[in-house]
Biopython code that builds the backbone (N, CA, C, O; Angstrom):
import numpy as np
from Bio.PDB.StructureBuilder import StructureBuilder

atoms = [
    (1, "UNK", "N", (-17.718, 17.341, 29.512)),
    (1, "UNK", "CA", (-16.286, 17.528, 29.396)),
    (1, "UNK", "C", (-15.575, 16.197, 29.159)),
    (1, "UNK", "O", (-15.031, 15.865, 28.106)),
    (2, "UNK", "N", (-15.642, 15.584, 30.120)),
    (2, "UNK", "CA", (-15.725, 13.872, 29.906)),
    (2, "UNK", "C", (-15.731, 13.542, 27.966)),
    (2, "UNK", "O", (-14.900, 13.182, 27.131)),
    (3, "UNK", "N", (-16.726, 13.804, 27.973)),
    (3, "UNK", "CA", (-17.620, 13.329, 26.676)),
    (3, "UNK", "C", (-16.360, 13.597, 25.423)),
    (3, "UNK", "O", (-15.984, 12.911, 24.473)),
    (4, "UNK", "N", (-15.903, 15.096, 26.019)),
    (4, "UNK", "CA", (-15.245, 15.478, 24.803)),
    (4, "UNK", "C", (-13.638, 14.811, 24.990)),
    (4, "UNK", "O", (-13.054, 14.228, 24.076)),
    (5, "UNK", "N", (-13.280, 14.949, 25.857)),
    (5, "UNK", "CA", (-12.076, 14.220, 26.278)),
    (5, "UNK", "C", (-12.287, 13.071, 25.081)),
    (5, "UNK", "O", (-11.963, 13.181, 23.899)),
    (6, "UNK", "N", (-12.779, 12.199, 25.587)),
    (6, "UNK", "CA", (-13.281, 10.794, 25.078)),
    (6, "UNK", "C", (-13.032, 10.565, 23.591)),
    (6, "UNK", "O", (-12.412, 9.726, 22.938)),
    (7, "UNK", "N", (-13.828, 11.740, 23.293)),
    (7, "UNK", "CA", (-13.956, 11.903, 21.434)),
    (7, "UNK", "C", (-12.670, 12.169, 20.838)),
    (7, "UNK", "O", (-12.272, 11.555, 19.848)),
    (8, "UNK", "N", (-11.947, 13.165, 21.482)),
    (8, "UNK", "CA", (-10.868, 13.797, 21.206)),
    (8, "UNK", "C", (-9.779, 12.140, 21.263)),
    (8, "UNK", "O", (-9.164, 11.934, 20.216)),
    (9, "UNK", "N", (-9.634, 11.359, 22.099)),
    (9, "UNK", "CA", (-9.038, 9.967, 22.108)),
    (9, "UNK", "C", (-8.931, 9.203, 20.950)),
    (9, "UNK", "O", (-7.953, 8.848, 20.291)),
    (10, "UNK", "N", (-10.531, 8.957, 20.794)),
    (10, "UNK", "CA", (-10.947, 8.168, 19.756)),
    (10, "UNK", "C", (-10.600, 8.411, 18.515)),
    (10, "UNK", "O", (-10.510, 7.579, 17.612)),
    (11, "UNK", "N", (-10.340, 9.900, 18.436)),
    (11, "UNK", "CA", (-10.532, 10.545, 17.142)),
    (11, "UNK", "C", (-8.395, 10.484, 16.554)),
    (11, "UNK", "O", (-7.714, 10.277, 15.550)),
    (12, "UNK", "N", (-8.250, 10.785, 17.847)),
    (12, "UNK", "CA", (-6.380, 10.503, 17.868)),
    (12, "UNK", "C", (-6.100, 8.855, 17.281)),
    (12, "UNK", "O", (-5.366, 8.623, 16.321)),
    (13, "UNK", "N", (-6.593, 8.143, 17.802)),
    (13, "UNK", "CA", (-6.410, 6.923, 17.989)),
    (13, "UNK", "C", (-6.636, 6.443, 16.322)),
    (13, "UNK", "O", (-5.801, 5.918, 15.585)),
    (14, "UNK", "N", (-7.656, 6.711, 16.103)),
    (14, "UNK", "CA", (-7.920, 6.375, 14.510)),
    (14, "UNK", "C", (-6.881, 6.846, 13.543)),
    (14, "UNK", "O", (-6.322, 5.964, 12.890)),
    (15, "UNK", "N", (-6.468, 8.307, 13.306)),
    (15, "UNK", "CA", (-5.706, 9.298, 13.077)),
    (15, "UNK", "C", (-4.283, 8.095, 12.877)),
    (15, "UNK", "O", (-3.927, 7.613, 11.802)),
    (16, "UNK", "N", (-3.722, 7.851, 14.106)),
    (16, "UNK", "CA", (-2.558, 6.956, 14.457)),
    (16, "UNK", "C", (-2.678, 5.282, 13.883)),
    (16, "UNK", "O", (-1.704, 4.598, 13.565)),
    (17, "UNK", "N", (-3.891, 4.907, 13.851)),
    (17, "UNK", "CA", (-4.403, 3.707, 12.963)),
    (17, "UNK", "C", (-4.078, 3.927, 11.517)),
    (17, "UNK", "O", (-3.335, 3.223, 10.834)),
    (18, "UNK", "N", (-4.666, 4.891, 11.180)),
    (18, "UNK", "CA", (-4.136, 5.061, 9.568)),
    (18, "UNK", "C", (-3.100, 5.785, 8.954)),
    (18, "UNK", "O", (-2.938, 5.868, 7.737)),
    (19, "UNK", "N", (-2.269, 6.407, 9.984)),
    (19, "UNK", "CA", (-0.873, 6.382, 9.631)),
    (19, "UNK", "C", (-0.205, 5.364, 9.729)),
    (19, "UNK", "O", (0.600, 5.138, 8.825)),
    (20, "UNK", "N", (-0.313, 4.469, 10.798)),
    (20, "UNK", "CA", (0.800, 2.758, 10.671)),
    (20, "UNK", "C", (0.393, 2.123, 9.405)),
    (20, "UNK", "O", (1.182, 1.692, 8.564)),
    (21, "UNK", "N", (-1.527, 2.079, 9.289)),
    (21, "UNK", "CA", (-1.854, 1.468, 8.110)),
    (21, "UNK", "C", (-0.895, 2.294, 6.723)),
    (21, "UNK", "O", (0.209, 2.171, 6.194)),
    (22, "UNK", "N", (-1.344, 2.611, 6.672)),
    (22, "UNK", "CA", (-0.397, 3.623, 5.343)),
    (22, "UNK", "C", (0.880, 3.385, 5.356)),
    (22, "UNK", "O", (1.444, 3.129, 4.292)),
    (23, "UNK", "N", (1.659, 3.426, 6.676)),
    (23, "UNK", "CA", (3.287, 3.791, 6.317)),
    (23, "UNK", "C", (3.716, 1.994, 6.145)),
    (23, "UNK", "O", (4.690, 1.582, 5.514)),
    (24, "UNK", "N", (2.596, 1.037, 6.964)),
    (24, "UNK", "CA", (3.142, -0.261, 6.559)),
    (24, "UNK", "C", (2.626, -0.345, 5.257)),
    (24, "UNK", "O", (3.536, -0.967, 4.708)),
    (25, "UNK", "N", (1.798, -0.143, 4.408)),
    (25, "UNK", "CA", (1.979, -0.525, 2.826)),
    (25, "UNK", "C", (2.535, 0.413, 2.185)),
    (25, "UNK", "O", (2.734, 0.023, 1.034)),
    (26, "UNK", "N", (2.877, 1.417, 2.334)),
    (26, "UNK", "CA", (4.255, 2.070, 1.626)),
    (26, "UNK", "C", (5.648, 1.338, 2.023)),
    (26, "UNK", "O", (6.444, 1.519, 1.103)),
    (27, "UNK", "N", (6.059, 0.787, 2.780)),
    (27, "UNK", "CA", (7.231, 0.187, 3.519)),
    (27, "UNK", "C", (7.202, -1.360, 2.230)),
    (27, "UNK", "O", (7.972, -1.627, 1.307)),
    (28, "UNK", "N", (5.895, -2.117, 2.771)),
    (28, "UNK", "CA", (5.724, -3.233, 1.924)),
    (28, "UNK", "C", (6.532, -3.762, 0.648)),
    (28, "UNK", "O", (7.417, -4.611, 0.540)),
    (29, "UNK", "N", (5.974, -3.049, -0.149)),
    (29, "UNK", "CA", (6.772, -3.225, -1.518)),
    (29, "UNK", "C", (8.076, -3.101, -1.832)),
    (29, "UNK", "O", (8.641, -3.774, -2.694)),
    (30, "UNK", "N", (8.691, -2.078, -1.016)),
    (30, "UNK", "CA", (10.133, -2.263, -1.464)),
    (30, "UNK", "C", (10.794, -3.179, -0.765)),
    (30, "UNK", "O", (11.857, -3.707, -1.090)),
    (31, "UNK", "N", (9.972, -3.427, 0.492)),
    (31, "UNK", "CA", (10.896, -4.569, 1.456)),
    (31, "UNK", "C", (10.657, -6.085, 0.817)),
    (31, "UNK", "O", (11.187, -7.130, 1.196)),
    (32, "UNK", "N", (9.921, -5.940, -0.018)),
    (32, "UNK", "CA", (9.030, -7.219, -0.787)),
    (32, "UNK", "C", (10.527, -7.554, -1.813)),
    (32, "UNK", "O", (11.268, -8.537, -1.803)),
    (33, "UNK", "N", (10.565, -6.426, -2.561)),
    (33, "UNK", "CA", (11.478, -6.584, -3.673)),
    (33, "UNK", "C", (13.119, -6.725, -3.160)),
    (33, "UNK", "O", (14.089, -7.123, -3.805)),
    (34, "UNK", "N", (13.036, -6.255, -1.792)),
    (34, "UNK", "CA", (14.407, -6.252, -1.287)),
    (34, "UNK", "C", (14.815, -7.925, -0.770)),
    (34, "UNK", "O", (15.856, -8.582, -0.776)),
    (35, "UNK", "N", (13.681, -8.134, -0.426)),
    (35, "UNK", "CA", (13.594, -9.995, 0.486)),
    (35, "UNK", "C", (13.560, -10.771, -0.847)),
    (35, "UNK", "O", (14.248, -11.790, -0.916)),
    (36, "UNK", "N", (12.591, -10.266, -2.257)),
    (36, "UNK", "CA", (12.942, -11.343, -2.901)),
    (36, "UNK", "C", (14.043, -11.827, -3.741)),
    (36, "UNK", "O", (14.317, -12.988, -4.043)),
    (37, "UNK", "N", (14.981, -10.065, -4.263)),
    (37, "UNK", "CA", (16.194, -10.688, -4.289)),
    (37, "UNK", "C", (17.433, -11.303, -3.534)),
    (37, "UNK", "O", (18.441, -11.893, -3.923)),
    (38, "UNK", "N", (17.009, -10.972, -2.437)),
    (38, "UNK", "CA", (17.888, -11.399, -1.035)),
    (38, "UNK", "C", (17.649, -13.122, -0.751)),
    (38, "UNK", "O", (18.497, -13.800, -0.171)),
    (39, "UNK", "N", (16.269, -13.714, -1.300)),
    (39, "UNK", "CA", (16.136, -15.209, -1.273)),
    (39, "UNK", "C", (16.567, -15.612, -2.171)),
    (39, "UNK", "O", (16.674, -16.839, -2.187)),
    (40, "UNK", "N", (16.928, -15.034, -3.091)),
    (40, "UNK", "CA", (17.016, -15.557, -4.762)),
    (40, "UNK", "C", (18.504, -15.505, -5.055)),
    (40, "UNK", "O", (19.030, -16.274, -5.860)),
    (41, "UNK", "N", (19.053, -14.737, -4.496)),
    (41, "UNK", "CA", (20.670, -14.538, -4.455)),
    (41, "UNK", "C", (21.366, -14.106, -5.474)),
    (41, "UNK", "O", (22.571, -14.220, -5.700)),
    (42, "UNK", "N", (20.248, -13.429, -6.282)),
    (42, "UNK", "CA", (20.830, -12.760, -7.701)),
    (42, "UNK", "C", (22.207, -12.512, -7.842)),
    (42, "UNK", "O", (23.061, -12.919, -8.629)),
    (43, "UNK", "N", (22.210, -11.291, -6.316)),
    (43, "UNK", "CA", (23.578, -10.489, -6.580)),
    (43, "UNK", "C", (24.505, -10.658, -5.493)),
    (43, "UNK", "O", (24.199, -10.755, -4.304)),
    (44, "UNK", "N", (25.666, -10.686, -5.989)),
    (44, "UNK", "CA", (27.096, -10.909, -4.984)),
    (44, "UNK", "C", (27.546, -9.716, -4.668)),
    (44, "UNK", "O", (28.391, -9.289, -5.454)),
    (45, "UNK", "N", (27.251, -8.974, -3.714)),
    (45, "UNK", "CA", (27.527, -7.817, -3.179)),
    (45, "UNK", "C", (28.786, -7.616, -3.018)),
    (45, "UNK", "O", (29.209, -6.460, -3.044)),
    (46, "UNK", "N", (29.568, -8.599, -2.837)),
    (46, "UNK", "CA", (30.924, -8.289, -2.371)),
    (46, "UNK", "C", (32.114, -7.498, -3.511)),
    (46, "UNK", "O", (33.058, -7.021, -2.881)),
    (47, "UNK", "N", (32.187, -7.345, -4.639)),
    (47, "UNK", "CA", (32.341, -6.011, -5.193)),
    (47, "UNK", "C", (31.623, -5.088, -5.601)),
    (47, "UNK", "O", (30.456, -5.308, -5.925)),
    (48, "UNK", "N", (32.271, -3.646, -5.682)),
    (48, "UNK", "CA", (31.427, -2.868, -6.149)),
    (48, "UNK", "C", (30.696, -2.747, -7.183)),
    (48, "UNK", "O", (29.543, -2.331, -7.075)),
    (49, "UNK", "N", (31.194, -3.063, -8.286)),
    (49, "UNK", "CA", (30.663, -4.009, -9.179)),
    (49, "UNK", "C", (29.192, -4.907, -9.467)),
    (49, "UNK", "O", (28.419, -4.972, -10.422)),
    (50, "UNK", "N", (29.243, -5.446, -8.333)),
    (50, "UNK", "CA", (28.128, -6.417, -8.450)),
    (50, "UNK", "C", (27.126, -5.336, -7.992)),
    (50, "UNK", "O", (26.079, -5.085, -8.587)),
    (51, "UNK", "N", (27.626, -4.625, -6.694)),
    (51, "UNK", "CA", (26.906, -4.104, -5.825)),
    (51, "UNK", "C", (26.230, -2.895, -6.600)),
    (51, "UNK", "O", (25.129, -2.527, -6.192)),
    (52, "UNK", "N", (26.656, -2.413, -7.408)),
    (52, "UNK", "CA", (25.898, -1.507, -8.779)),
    (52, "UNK", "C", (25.355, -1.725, -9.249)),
    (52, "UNK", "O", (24.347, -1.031, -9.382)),
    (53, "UNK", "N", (25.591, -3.303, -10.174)),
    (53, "UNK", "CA", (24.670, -3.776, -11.099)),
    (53, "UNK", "C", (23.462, -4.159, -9.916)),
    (53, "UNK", "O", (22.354, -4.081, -10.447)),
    (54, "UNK", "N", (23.393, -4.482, -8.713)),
    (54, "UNK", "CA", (22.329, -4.989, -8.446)),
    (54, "UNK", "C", (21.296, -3.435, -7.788)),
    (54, "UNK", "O", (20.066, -3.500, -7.785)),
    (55, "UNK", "N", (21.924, -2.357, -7.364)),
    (55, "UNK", "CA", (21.341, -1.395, -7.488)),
    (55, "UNK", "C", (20.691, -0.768, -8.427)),
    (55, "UNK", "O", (19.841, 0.099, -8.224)),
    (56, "UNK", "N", (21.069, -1.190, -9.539)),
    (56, "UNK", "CA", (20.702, -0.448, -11.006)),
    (56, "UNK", "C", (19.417, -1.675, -10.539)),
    (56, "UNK", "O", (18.598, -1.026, -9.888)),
    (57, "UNK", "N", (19.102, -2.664, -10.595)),
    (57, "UNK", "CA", (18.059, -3.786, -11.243)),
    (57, "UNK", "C", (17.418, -3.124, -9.917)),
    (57, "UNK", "O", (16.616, -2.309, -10.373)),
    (58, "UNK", "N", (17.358, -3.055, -8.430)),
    (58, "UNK", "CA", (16.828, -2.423, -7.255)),
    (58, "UNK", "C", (15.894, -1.293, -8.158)),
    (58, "UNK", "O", (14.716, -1.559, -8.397)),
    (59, "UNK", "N", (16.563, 0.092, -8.677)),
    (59, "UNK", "CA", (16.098, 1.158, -9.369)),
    (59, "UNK", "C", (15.033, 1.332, -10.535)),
    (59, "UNK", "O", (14.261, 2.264, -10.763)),
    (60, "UNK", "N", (15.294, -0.146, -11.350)),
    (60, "UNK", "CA", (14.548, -0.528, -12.304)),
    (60, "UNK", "C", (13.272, -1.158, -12.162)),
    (60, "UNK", "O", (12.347, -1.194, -12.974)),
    (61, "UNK", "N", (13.361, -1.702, -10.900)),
    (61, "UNK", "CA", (12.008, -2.392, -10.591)),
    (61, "UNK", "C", (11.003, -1.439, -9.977)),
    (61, "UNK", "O", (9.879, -1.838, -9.674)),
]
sb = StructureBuilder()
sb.init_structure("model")
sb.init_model(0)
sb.init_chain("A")
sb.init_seg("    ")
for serial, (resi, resn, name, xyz) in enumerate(atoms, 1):
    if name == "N":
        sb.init_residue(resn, " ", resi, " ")
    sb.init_atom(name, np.array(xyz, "f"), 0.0, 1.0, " ", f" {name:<3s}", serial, name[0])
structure = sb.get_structure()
């Protein structure tokens, strides 16, 4: 009974390993593209304006 307990853990535990694995490289890339125009300072958010055009280039990539 033990035994199965045990397995049943292990087997969760992995399960929950490769969902974080997965949801952190799905997350990755867009946060990649979000940080590198955010270092780069492409766009001036402060009108709407800008704040479009830099959504449109967000959409395009």
């Amino acid at each position: 009974m033990a035994e199965v307990a045990r397995l049943d853990v292990v087997g969760a535990d992995r399960v929950k390993s490769d969902f974080i694995s997965s949801l952190s490289h799905e997350l990755r890339s867009p946060l990649m593209l979000l940080s590198t125009f955010a270092k780069k300072g492409h766009y001036d958010f402060d009108t709407a304006e800008n704040g479009f055009e830099a959504l449109q280039a967000f959409q395009g990539a």
